[in-house]
C-alpha positions as CSV (number, residue, x, y, z in Angstrom):
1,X,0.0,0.0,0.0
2,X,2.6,2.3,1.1
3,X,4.9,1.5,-1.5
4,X,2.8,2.3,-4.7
5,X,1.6,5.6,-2.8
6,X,4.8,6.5,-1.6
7,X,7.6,5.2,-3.9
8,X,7.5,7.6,-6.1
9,X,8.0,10.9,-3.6
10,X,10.4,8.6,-1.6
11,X,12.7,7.9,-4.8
12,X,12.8,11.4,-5.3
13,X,13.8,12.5,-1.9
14,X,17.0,9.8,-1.7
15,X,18.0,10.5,-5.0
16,X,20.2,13.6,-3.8
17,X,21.5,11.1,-1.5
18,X,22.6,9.1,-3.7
19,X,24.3,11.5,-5.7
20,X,26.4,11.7,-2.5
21,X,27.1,7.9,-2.1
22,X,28.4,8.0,-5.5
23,X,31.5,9.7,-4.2
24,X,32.0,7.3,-1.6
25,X,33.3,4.4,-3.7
26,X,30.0,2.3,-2.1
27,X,28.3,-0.2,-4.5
28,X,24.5,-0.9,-4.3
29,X,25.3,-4.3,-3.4
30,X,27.9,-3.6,-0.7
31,X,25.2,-1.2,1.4
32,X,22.5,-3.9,0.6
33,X,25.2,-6.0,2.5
34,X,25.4,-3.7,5.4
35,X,21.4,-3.5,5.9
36,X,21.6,-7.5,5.8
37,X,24.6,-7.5,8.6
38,X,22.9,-4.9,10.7
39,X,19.7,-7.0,10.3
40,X,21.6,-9.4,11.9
41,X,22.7,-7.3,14.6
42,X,18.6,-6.4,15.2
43,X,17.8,-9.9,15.4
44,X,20.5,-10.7,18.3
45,X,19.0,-7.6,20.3
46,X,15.4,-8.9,20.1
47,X,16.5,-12.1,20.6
48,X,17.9,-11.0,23.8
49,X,15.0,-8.6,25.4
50,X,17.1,-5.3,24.2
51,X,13.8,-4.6,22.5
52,X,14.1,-0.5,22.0
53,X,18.0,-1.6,20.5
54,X,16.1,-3.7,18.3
55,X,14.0,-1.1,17.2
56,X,16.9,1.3,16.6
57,X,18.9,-1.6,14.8
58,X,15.9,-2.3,12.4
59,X,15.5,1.5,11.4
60,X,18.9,1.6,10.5
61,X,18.9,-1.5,8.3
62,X,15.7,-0.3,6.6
63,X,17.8,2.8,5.4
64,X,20.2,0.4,3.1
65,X,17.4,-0.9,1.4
66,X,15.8,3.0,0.6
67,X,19.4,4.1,-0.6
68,X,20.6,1.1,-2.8
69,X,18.4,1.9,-5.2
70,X,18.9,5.5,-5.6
71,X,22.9,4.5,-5.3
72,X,22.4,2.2,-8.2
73,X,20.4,5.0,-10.2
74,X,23.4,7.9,-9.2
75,X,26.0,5.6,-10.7
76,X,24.3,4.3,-13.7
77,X,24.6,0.5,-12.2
78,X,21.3,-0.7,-12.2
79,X,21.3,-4.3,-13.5
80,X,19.0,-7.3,-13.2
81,X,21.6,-9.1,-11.0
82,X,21.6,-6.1,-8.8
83,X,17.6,-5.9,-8.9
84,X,17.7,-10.1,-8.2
85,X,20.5,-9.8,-5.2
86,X,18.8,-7.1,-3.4
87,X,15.3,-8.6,-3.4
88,X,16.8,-11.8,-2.3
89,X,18.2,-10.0,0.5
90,X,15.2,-8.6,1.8
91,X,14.2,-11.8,2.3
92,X,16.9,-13.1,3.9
93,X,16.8,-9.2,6.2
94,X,12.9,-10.2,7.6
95,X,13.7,-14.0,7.7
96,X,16.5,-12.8,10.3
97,X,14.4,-10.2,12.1
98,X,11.4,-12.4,12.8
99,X,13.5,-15.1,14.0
100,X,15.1,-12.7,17.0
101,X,11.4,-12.1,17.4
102,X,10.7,-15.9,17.7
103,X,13.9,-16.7,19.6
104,X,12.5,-13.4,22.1
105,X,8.7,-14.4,22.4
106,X,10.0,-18.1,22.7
107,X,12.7,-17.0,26.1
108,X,10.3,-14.5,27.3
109,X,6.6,-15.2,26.6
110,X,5.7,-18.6,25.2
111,X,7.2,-21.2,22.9
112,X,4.1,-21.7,21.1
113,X,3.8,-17.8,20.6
114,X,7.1,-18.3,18.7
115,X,4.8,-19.3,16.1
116,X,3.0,-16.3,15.7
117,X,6.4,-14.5,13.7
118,X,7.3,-17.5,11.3
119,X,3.4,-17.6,10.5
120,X,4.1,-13.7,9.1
121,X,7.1,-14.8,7.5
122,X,5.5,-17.6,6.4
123,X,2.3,-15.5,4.5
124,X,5.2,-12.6,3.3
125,X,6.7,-15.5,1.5
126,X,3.5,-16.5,-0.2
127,X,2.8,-13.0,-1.2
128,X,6.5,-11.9,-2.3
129,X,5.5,-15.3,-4.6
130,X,2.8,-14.3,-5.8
131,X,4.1,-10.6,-7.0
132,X,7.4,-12.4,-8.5
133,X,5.2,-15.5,-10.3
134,X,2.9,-12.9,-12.0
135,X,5.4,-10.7,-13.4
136,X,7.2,-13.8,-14.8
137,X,4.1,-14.3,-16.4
138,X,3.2,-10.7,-17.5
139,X,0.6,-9.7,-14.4
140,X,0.9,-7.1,-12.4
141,X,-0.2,-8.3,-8.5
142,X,1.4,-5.3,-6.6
143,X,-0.6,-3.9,-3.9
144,X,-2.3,-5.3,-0.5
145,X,-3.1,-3.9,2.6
146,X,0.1,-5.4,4.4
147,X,3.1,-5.1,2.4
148,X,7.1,-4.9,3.1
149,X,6.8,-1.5,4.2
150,X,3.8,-1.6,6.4
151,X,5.3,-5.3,8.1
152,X,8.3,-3.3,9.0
153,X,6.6,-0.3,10.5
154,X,4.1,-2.9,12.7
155,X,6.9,-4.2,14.0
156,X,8.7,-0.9,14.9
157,X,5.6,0.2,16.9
158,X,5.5,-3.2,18.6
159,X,9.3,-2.9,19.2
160,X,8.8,0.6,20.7
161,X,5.6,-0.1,22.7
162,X,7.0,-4.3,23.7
163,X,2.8,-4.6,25.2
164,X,1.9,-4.3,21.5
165,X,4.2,-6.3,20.0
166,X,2.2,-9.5,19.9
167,X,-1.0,-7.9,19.3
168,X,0.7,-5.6,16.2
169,X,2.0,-9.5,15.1
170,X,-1.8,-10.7,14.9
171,X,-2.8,-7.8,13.0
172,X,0.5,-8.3,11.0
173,X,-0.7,-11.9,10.6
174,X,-4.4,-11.1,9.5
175,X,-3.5,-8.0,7.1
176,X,-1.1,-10.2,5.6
177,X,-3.6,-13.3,4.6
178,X,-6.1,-10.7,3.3
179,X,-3.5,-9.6,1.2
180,X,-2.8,-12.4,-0.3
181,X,-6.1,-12.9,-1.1
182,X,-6.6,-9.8,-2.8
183,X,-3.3,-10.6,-4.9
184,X,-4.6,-14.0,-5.4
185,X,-8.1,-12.4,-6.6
186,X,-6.3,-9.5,-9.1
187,X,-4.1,-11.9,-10.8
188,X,-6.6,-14.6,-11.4
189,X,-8.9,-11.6,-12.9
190,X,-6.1,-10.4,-15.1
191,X,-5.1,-14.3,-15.9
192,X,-9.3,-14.6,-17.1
193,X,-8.5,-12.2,-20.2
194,X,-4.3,-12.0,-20.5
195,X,-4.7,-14.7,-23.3
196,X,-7.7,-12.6,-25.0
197,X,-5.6,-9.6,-24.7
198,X,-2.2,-11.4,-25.9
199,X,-4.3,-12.7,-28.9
200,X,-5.3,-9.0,-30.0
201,X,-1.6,-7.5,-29.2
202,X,-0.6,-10.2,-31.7
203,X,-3.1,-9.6,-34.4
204,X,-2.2,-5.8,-34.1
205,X,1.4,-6.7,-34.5
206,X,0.5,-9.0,-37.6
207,X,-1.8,-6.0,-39.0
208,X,1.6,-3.6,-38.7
209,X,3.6,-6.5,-40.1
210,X,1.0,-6.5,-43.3
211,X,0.8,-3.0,-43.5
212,X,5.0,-2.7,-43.9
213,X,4.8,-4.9,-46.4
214,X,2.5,-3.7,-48.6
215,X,4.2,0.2,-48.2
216,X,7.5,-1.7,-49.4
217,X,5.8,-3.1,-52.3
218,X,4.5,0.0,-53.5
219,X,7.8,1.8,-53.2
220,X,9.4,-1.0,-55.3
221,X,6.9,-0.6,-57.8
222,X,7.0,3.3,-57.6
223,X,10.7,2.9,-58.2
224,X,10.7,0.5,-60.8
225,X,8.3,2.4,-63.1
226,X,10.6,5.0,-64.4
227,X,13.2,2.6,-64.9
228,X,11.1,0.6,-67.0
229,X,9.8,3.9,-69.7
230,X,13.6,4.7,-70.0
């Protein structure tokens, strides 16, 4: 939700920001590194009960993942292994922070809360799938009430606010199956007519095809004519 809102006036307030990293010598890859480590670092502190370092320790490995891209854009190295590593790595970023969740409501609360966490992994997965099978087949399925962005902040305010943290996980959990529902339910509608639609962009294209060849013909001809009265 947030990010098809928001991306846009976001990209455009790092991108001065990046124009800075440039001169640092960093690569998009090598900060998408750093988020992952201090990740890492987030998940230990949760793990632990240092919830409000955990908080701090997430902020600052969500700012990686905003400046990688406009890094990439300032130095003209946007590539598709760049695009693959760094979405890999965000999954590998919450896998890690909801595990020092688990490992924390496991040594503090319950075991079988512990649960709770992996479950919101387990739907992000499902929906992160969802996005990346329909754009391998020519769909669009972004959107959803609970995406990357709005997971994150949940679990900031639970972080900050440790009372919430396992309600702000339910509601993580809930948002999260209705959005994959509502991706499941836009992708199957745009599925219903793709092939109609991928029929008609190829008769179109045939049409053009036709059209090109006829024009050539009639320039040939056109051409040949006066070479034939001489």
């Amino acid at each position: 939700m947030f990010d098809g809102k928001f991306r846009a006036p976001i990209d455009r307030a790092v991108k001065p920001i990046g124009l800075v990293l440039r001169k640092t010598g960093l690569t998009p890859d090598l900060l998408t590194i750093i988020g992952v480590v201090v990740a890492g670092g987030a998940a230990v502190a949760i793990g632990f009960g240092e919830l409000r370092l955990g908080l701090l320790l997430v902020v600052l490995a969500a700012l990686p993942d905003l400046l990688d891209g406009a890094l990439a854009k300032a130095s003209n190295s946007s590539s598709q292994r760049g695009a693959y590593f760094d979405s890999v790595m965000d999954r590998v970023t919450d896998a890690t922070i909801f595990g020092g969740v688990a490992w924390f409501l496991a040594s503090h609360d319950s075991p079988h809360m512990s649960i709770l966490p992996f479950s919101v992994m387990a739907l992000s997965s499902v929906i992160s799938y969802q996005r990346a099978k329909a754009e391998s087949l020519g769909l669009n399925a972004k959107g959803g009430l609970m995406e990357r962005a709005e997971r994150i902040i949940a679990l900031c305010i639970g972080l900050l606010i440790p009372f919430l943290l396992i309600p702000m996980l339910w509601v993580m959990l809930v948002l999260t199956a209705v959005t994959a529902v509502q991706r499941f339910v836009k992708v199957w509608k745009q599925a219903a007519v793709a092939p109609v639609t991928a029929a008609r962009i190829e008769m179109r294209r045939s049409r053009r095809q036709t059209r090109r060849v006829v024009r050539t013909e009639r320039r040939r001809t056109r051409i040949s004519r006066p070479n034939r009265r001489t």
